[in-house]
C-alpha positions as CSV (number, residue, x, y, z in Angstrom):
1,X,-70.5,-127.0,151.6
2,X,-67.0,-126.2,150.4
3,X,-65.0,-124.4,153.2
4,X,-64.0,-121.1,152.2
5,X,-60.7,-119.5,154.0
6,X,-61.8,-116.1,152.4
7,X,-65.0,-116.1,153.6
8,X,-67.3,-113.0,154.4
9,X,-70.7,-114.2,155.6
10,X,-71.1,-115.6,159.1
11,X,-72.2,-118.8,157.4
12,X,-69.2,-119.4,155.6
13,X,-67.1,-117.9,158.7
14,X,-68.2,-119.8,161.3
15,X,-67.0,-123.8,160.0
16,X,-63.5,-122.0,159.3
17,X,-63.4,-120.7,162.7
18,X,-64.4,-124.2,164.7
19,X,-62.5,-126.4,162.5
20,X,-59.4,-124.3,163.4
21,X,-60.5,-124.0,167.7
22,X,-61.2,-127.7,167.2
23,X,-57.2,-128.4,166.1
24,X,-55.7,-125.6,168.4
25,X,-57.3,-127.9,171.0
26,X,-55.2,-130.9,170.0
27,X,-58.2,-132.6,168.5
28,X,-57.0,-134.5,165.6
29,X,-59.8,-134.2,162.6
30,X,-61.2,-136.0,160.1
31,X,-63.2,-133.4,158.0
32,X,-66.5,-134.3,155.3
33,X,-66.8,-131.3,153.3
34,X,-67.5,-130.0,149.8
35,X,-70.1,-131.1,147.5
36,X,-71.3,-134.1,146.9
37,X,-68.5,-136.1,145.2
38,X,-66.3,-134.6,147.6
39,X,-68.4,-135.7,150.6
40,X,-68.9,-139.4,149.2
41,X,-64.8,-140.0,149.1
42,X,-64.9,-138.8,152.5
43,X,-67.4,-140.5,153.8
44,X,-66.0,-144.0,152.6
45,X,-62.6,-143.3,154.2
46,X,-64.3,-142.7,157.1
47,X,-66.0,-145.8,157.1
48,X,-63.1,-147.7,156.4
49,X,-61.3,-146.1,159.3
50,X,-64.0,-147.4,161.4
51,X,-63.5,-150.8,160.2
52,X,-59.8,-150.7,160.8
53,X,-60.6,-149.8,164.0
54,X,-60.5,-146.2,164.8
55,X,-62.3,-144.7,167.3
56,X,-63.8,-141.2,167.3
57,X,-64.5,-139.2,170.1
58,X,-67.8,-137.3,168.1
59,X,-68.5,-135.8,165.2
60,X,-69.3,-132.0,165.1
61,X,-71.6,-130.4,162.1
62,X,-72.4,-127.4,160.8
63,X,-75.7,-126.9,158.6
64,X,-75.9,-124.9,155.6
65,X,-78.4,-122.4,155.5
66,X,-80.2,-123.9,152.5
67,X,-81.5,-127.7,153.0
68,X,-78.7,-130.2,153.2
69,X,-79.9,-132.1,149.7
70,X,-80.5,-129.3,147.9
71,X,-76.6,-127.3,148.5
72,X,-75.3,-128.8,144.6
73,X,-74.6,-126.0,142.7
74,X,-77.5,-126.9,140.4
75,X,-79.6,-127.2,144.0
76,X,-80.8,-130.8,142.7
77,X,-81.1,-133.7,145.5
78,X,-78.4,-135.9,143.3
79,X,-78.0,-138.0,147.2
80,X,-80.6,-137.2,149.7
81,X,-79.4,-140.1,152.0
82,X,-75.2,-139.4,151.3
83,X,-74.9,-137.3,154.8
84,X,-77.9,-139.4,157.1
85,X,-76.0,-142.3,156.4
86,X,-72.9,-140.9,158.1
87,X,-75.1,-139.9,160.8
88,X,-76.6,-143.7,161.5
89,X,-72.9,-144.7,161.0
90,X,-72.2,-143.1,164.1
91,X,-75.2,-144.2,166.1
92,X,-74.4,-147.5,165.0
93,X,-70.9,-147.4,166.2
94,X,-71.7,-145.3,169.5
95,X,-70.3,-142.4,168.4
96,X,-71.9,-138.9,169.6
97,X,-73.2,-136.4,167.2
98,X,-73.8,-132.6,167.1
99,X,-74.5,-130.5,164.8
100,X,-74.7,-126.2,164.8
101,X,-78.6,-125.4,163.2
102,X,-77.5,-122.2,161.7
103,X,-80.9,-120.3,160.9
104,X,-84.7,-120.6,161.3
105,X,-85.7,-118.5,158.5
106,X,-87.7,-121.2,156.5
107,X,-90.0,-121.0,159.5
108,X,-91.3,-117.5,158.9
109,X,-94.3,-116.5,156.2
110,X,-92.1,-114.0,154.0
111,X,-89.1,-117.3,153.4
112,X,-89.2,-117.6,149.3
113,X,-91.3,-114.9,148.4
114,X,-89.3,-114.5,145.3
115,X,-89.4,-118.3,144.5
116,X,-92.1,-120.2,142.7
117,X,-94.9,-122.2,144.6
118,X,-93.2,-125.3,143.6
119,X,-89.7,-124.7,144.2
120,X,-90.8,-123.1,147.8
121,X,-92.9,-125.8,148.5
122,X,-89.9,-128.4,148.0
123,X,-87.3,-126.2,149.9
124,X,-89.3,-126.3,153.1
125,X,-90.0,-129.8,153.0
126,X,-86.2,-130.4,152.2
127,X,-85.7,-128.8,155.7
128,X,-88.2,-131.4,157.4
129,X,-86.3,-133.9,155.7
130,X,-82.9,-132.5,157.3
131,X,-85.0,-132.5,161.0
132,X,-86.2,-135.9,160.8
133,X,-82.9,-136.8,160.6
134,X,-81.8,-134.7,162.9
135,X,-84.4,-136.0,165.8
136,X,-83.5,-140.0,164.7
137,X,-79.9,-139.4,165.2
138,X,-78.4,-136.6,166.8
139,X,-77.3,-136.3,170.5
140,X,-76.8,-132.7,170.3
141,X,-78.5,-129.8,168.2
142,X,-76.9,-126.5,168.9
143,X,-78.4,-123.4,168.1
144,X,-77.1,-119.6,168.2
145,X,-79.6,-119.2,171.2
146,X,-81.6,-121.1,173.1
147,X,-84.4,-118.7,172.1
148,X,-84.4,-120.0,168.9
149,X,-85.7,-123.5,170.5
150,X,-88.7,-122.4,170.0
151,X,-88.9,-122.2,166.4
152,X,-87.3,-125.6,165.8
153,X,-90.0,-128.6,165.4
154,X,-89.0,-132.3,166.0
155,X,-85.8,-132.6,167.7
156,X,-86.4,-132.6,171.4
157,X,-85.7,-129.2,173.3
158,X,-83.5,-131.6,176.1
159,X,-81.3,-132.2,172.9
160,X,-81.0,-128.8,172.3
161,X,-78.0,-126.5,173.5
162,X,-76.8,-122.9,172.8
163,X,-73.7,-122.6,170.9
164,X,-73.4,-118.6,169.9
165,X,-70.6,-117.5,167.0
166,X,-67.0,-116.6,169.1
167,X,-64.1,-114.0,168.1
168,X,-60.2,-114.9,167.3
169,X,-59.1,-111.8,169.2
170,X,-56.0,-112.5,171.3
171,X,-55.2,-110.1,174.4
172,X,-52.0,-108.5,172.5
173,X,-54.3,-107.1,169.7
174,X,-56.1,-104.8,172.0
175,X,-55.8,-101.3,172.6
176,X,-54.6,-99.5,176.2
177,X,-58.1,-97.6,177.4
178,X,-57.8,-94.3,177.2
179,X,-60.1,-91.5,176.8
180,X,-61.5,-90.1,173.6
181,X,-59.6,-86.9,173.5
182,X,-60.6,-86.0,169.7
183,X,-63.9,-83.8,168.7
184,X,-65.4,-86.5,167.7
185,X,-67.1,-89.2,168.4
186,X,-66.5,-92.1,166.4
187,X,-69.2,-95.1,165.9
188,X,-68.7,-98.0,163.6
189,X,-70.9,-100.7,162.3
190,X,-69.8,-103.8,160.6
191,X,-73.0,-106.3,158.5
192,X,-75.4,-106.5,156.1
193,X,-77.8,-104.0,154.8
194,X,-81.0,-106.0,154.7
195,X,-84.8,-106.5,156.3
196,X,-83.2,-107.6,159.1
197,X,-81.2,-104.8,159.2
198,X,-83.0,-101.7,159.1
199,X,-80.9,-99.2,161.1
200,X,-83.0,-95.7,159.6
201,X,-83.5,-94.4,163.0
202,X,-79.2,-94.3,163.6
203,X,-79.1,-92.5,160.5
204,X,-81.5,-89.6,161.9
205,X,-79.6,-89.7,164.7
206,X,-76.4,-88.7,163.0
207,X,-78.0,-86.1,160.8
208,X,-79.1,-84.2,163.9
209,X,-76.2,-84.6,166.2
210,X,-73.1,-82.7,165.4
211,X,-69.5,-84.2,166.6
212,X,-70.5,-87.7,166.0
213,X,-69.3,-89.6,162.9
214,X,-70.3,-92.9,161.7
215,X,-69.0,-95.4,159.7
216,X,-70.9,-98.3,157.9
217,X,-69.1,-101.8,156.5
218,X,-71.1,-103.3,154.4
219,X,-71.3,-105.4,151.3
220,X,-71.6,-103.5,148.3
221,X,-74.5,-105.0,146.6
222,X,-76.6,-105.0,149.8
223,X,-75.8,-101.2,149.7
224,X,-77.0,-100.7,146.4
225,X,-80.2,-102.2,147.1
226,X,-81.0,-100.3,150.4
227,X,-79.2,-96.7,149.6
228,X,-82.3,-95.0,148.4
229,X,-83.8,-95.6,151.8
230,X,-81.2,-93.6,154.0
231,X,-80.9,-90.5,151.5
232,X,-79.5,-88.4,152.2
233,X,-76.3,-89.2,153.8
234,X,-74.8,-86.7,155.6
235,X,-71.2,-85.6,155.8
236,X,-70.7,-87.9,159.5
237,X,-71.6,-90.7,158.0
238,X,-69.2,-92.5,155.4
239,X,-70.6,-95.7,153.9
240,X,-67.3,-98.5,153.2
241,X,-67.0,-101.5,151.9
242,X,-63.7,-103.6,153.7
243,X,-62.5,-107.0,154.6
244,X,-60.4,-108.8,156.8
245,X,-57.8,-106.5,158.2
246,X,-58.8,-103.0,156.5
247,X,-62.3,-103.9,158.2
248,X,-60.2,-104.4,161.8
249,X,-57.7,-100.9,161.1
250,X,-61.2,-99.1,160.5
251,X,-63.3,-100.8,163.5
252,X,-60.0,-100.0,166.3
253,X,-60.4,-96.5,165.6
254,X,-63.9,-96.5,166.6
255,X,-65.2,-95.6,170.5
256,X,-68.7,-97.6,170.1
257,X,-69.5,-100.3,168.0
258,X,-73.4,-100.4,166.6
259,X,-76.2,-102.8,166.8
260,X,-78.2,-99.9,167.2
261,X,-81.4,-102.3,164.4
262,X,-85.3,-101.9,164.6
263,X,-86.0,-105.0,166.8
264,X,-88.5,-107.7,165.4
265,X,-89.3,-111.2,165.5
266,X,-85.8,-112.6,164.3
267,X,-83.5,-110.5,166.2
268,X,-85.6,-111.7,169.7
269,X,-83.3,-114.4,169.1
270,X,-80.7,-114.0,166.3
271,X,-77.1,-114.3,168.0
272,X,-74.8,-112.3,165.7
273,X,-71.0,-112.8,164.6
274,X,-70.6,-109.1,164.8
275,X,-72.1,-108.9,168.5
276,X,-68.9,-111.4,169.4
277,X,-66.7,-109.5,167.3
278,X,-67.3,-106.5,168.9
279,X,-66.7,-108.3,172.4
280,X,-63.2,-109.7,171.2
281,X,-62.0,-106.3,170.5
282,X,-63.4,-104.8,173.8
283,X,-65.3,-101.8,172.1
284,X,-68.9,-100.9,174.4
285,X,-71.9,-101.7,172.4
286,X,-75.2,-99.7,171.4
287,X,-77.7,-102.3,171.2
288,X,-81.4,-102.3,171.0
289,X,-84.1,-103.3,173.6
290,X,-86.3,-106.4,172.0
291,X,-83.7,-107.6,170.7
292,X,-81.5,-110.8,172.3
293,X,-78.3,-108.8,171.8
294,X,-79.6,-105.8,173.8
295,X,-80.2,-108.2,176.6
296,X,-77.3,-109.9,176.2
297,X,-75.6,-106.5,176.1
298,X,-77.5,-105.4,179.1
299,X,-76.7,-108.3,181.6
300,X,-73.0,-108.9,180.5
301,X,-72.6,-104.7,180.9
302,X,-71.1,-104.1,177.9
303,X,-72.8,-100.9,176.7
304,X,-76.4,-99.8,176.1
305,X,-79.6,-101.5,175.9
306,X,-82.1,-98.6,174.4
307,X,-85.6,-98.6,172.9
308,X,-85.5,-98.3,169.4
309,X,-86.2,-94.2,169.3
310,X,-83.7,-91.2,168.0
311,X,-84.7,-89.6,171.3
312,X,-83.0,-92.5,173.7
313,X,-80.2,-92.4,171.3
314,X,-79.9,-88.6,171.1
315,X,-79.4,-88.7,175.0
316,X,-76.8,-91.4,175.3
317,X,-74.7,-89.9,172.9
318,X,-74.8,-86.6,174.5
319,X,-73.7,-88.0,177.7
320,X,-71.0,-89.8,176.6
321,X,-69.6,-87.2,175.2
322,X,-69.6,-84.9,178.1
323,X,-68.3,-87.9,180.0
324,X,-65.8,-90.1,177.5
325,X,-64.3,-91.7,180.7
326,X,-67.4,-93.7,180.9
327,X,-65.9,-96.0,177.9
328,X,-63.0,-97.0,179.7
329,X,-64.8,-98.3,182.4
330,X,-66.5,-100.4,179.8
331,X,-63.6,-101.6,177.6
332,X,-61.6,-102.4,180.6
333,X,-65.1,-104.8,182.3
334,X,-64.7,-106.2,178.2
335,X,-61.1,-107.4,178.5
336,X,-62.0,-109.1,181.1
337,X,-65.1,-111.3,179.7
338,X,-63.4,-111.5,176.2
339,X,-61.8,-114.9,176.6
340,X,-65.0,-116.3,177.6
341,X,-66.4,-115.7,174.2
342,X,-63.7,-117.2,171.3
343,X,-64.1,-119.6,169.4
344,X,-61.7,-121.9,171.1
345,X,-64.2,-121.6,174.1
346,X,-67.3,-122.7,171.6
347,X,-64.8,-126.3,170.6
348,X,-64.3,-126.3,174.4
349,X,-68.1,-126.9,175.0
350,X,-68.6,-128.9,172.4
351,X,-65.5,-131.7,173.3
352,X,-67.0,-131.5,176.7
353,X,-70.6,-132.1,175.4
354,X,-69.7,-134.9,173.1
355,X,-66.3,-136.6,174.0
356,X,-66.7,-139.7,176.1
């Protein structure tokens, strides 16, 4: 797909964010992006390269969420064999290959439920297609979490690596911990508004429990479809709609950052941008037991792991707010791991995987 500097999804995030890690490294990059026509030019310089004589080290990927031949705006396969032919390239001329396998959904019974037999029918054999092709030629296929292995068919689990999302936080943009002196106590949630989202049981929460306020940043459209499900909104809960560096001004001011979501089947393994994001700023985290994050959450200490219940929730904010100096040890054990998590560190693994 096209890369998009403005991006606001994690899909269109994420190839941004490596591309960038990849030539803060030194890594000097050839890049095959776009749509077809686009991807054909690029392909046959890079061919041509080869034949002159250059060498590359790998070549790093990143899938799109819908199946590779059908991303045309019109979604038609115009060249179902345009991007498996750069791939054999590479075998041919011993170069490794990886490539990030963004999401599983197509695996699930509820994928195209608003799309005709036909069309649905095509899309998921469209992603087959892409994991043939992934099996005959990849060295690599990195997924958010290795949990997500097991949905994957066809390409080897020895190929397969974990290669979570990251954060571009640097130290200097960090806050000194200090202790919530206010009234209140702020939490903050940054995402979509969706199935796989369903975060009703905060929302009793915060109509029950007095000196907490909430904030939600979300996309406005996936607002308007969900609203009527979390009426009424109480006064402690303000619903936004930011970007970029109005989102970051709003999330700083915040003591907690949420991923308080009813746990299901996708978030057992779902690895999110936000839970990253939140790392890079060094904010503790409410996450949510049966879920991967809430593990993660749990073993890295960087907040709470807590059955999906308004009671649990009830407590913990309670305590922390007859004990506010239990953030700082938190935020100051975040600092700390932060580094470990940008997305300079996900290029890092990846050159180390791949480059001979």
């Amino acid at each position: 797909m096209p890369l998009d500097e403005q991006a606001k999804s994690a899909s269109g995030i994420r190839p941004v964010r490596m591309l960038e890690a990849f030539r803060q490294l030194g890594c000097e990059v050839d890049l095959v992006a776009g749509y077809t026509r686009e991807r054909t030019q690029q392909i046959r310089r890079i061919k041509k390269a080869i034949r002159y004589g250059v060498k590359y080290a790998f070549i790093y990927s990143e899938s799109s969420t819908m199946p590779t031949i059908l991303t045309e705006k019109h979604h038609l396969p115009v060249n179902p064999f345009l991007d498996v032919s750069l791939f054999r390239l590479c075998q041919k001329h011993n170069i490794p290959s990886g490539l990030f396998y963004r999401d599983i959904y197509w695996r699930f019974e509820n994928y195209g439920s608003k799309l005709s037999f036909l069309k649905r029918s095509f899309s998921i054999a469209a992603y087959w297609y892409d994991l043939f092709y992934y099996q005959k030629y990849l060295d690599k296929l990195y997924l958010p979490s290795l949990e997500m292995s097991a949905y994957v068919p066809l390409v080897k689990k020895e190929r397969h690596e974990a290669l979570p999302p990251g954060h571009s936080i640097s130290p200097s943009q960090l806050q000194d911990s200090t202790a919530n002196t206010s009234s209140k106590l702020n939490i903050f949630y940054v995402g979509g508004m969706s199935e796989h989202y369903q975060m009703h049981k905060l929302f009793e929460v915060l109509r029950e429990l007095k000196g907490v306020q909430l904030t939600v940043c979300t996309r406005e459209a996936e607002w308007a479809s969900v609203q009527h499900e979390y009426l009424p909104i109480p006064n402690n809960i303000e619903i936004v709609h930011l970007n970029g560096t109005e989102m970051e001004e709003r999330l700083r001011l915040a003591d907690i950052l949420s991923l308080f979501v009813r746990p299901s089947e996708y978030w057992a393994f779902a690895s999110p941008v936000k839970l990253y994001e939140y790392i890079g700023h060094a904010k503790p985290i409410i996450a949510t037991q049966g879920s991967l994050a809430g593990s993660f959450v749990e073993k890295n200490r960087l907040g709470w792991n807590l059955p999906y219940s308004t009671e649990a929730l009830i407590k913990l904010l309670t305590n922390i707010r007859e004990n506010p100096e239990a953030l700082i040890k938190i935020t100051d054990h975040m600092k700390g791991l932060a580094e470990q998590h940008t997305w300079q560190a996900r290029a890092k693994k990846v050159i180390e995987d791949l480059a001979q």
